[in-house]
N, C-alpha and C positions, 0 to 999 in steps of 0.2 A: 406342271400344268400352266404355273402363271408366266414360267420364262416363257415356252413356247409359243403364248399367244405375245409375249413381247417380241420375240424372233420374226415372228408372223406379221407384227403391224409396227415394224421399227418405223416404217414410212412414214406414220401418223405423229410422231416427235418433231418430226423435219417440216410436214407439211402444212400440221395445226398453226404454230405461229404464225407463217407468212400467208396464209389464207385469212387468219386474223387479219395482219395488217395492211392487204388486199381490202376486206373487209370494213376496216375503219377507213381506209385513205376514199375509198368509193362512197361513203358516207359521208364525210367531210365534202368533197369536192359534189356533190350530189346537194346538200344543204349551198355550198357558195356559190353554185350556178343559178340556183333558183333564188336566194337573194339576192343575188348582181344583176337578175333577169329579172326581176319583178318588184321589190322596194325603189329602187331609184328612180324606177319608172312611174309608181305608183305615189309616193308619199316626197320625195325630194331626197330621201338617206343614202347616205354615201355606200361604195361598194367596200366587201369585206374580203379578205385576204381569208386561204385556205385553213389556216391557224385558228383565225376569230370562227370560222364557220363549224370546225371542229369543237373547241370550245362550246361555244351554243347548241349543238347538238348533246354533248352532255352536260352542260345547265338543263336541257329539255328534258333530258331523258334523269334529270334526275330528279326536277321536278315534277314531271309528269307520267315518268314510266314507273317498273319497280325494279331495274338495275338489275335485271336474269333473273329475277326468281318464278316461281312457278306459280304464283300467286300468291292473293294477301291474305289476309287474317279474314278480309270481309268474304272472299270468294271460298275459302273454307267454311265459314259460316255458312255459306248457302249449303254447301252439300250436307250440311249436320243435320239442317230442316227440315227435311221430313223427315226424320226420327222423332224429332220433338213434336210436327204437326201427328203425328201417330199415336201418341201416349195422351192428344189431346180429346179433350171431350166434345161433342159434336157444341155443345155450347159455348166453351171455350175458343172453339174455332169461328163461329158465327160473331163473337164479342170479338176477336179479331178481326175480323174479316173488316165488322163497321169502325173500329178504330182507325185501318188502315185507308177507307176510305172518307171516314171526319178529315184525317190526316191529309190524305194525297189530293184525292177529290174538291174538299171543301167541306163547308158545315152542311151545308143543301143538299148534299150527294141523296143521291135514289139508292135505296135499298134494295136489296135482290127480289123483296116482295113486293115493291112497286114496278119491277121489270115482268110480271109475269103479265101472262095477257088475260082479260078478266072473261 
């Protein structure tokens, strides 16, 4: 079973890499157009070479991306949530609810009982 599907997609050995590095060179040169078109113009900074443009793209993505994964620890988190918010007591989740708005809101935040219409 497993050779055949190797027989079957021998192609994808061959083609994965160089659509990779299709892939990264379109990305590079994609990040140095748009810095050589727009900083110099903008702020006075010199133009960068395919190399630096590459590079900064992954300082970006390593600062800012998660480097392929399917998400983080926090974006698991959310999907656990409502399992927890279910096991919650309707009080429980009300004492949340105005936490989260103390929290995000501010201390003045309106309550859900002052949004009702009188």
């Amino acid at each position: 079973m497993e050779n055949t599907w190797v027989k079957r997609n021998k192609w994808i050995f061959f083609i994965g890499p160089l659509a990779l590095a299709v892939f990264i060179w379109i990305g590079g040169e994609v990040v140095m157009h748009l810095w050589n078109w727009l900083l110099p113009m903008l702020f006075g900074w010199r133009q960068i070479t395919f190399w630096q443009a590459l590079g900064l793209l992954v300082l970006c993505r390593i600062l800012f991306g998660n480097l392929g994964g399917h998400g983080s620890d926090h974006s698991n988190h959310r999907r656990r949530k409502p399992e927890h918010w279910e096991r919650m007591t309707p009080e429980e989740r009300e004492k949340f609810r105005q936490d989260m708005r103390s929290r995000w809101c501010g201390a003045g935040a309106p309550t859900s009982e002052s949004n009702e219409p009188a």
